[in-house]
C-alpha positions as CSV (number, residue, x, y, z in Angstrom):
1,X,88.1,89.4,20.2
2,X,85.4,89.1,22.4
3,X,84.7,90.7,25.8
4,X,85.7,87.8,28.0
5,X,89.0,87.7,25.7
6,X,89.5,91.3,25.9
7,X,88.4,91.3,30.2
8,X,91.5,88.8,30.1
9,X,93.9,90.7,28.4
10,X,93.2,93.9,30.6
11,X,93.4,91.6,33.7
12,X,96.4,90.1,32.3
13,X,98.3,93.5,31.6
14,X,96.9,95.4,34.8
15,X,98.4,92.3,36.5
16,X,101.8,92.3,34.3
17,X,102.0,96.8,35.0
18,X,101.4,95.5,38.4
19,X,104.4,93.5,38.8
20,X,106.5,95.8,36.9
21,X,105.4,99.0,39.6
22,X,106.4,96.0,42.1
23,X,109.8,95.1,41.0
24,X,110.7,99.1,40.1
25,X,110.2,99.7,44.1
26,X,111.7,97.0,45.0
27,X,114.8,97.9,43.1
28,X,114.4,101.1,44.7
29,X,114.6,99.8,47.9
30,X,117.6,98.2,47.0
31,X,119.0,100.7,45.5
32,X,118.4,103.0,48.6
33,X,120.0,100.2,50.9
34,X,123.0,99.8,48.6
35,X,123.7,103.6,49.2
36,X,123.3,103.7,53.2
37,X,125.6,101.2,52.9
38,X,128.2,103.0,51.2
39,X,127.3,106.0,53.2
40,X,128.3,103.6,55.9
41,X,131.6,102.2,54.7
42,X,132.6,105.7,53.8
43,X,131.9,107.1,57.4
44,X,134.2,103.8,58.6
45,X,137.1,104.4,55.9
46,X,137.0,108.0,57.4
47,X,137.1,106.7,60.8
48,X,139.8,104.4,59.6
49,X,141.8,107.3,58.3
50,X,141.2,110.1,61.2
51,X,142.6,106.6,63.6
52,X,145.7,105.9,61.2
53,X,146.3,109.9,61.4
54,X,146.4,109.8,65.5
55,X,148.5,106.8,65.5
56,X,150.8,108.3,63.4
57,X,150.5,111.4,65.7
58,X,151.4,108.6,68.9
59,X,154.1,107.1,67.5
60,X,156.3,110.5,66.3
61,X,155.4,111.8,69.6
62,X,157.1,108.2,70.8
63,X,159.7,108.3,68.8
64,X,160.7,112.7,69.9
65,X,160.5,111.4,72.9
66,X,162.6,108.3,73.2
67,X,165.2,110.5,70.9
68,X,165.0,113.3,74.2
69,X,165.4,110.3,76.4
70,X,168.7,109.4,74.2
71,X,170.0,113.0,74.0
72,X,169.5,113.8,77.7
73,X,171.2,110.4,78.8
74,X,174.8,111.8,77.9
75,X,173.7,114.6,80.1
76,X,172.5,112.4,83.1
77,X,175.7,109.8,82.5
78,X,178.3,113.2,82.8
79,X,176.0,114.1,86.3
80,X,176.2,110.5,87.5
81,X,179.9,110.4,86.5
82,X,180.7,113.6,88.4
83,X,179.0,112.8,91.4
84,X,180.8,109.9,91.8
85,X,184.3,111.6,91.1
86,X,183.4,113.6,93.9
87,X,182.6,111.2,96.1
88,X,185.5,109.0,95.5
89,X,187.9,112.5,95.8
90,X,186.0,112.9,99.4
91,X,186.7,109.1,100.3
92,X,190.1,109.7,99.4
93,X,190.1,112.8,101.2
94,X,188.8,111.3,104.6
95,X,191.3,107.7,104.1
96,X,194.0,110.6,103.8
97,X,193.0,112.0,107.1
């Protein structure tokens, strides 16, 4: 082999490792973006999670409250139901007189 041969093969290799060292960071890069990004989508499933959880919290809070609402209605009907019996006995009461 001579030495021009041999220059080229060097040139050729140190150009060849080059590309290699090249496409090894680059893969790194990649690989380092492909795990932000699933840091990200895990920070959003979390969000999605801690949101479902409050809703959740909202709607049983909505639905103890609307159940009140229905027990305490009886209540207010038997109120509104004496009131007017009273006030129909003190019509009757006053027509009498």
């Amino acid at each position: 082999m001579t030495d021009e041969e041999l220059k080229q093969l060097v040139e050729s290799n140190a150009r060849t490792a080059q590309a290699m060292l090249d496409s090894m960071a680059e893969a790194r890069l990649e690989r380092e973006e492909l795990r932000e990004g699933m840091v990200r989508v895990q920070e959003g499933m979390l969000r999605l999670d801690n949101a479902m959880v409050r809703l959740t919290e909202v709607q049983e809070g909505m639905a103890k409250m609307l159940a009140s609402l229905d027990e305490d209605r009886p209540t207010v009907f038997k109120k509104l139901n004496s009131i007017e019996d009273k006030i129909d006995r003190l019509l009757q009461q006053q027509d009498r007189e």
